[in-house]
C-alpha positions, 0 to 999 in steps of 0.5 A: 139454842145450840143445845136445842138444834144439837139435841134435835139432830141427834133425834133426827139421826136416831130416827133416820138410823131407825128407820134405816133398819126397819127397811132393812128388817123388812126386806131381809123378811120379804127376801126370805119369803122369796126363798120360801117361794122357791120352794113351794113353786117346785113344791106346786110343780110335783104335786100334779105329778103325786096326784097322777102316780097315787090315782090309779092306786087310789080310786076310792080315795078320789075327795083327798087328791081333789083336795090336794088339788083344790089346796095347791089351787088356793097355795098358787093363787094366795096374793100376800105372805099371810094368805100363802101362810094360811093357803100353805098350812092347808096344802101341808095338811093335805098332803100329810092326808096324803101319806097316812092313805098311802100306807094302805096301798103297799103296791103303791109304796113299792112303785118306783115312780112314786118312791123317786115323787115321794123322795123328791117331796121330802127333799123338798119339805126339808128344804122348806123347813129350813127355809121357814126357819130362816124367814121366822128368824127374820120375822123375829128380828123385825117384830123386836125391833117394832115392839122394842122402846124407843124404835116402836115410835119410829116404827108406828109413825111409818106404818111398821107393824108386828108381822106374822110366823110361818108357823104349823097351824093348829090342824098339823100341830093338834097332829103332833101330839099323836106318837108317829106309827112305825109299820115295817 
């Protein structure tokens, strides 16, 4: 009868103690999406500002800035971390549209306005990156410890479940595939 009581606690800690993790993996994921946040919102701040400055270059180019604008839209209003993934995927996508158009319109490059958007951009993207890198490395470790024997019992009887990546989507990965053109 000991044995039976002692094997049980030592199942019932287990199972606290995994449990104990998961709620851990799980918030250091939702922190790191926090961050993630940061960033687009000063990211969704500049936007308009980008718009603005390319308009008066650009008036033929009028259905990418209404997609630019129409994908910002959809970024500040997606509700779960898997809707602004996707939401942001499309903004990122647009906003690469963005800067393969602006090649054509040397004025345009040459305008310290937008040089300084441009600059504070990228600053932004890099930011972003290393940002979504730390929230796919605790992605990562969270989706181990649900999948992993025995902690995926634990993990199923509380509803944890495999999450997604902040991953490039398939538009801007078919993008990378294609060699960069270098005009000087």
């Amino acid at each position: 009868m000991i044995i039976i009581l002692a094997l049980l606690l030592v199942l019932v800690v287990f199972a606290i103690s995994v449990y104990n993790r998961l709620v851990r993996l799980r918030n250091n994921r939702e922190q790191s999406f926090a961050d993630i946040d940061v960033q687009l919102k000063q990211r969704h701040d500049l936007i308009p500002q980008l718009v603005d400055a390319v308009k008066g270059y650009m008036k033929h180019e009028k259905d990418l800035l209404t997609e630019i604008t129409a994908a910002r839209a959809g970024a500040m209003n997606a509700g779960t971390i898997d809707e602004k993934i996707a939401a942001e995927n499309r903004l990122s996508g647009a906003l690469g549209g963005l800067r393969i158009a602006v090649e054509a319109y040397p004025d345009l490059k040459a305008n310290q306005n937008f040089l300084n958007l441009q600059e504070e951009i990228s600053d932004i993207e890099n930011k972003l990156a290393a940002a979504r890198r730390f929230f796919n490395s605790a992605t990562k470790e969270l989706n181990n410890a649900v999948e992993v024997f025995p902690a995926n019992i634990v993990a199923g009887m509380f509803g944890f479940k495999r999450e997604q990546m902040f991953d490039l989507g398939t538009e801007q990965r078919a993008n990378l595939d294609q060699a960069p053109k270098l005009s000087f």
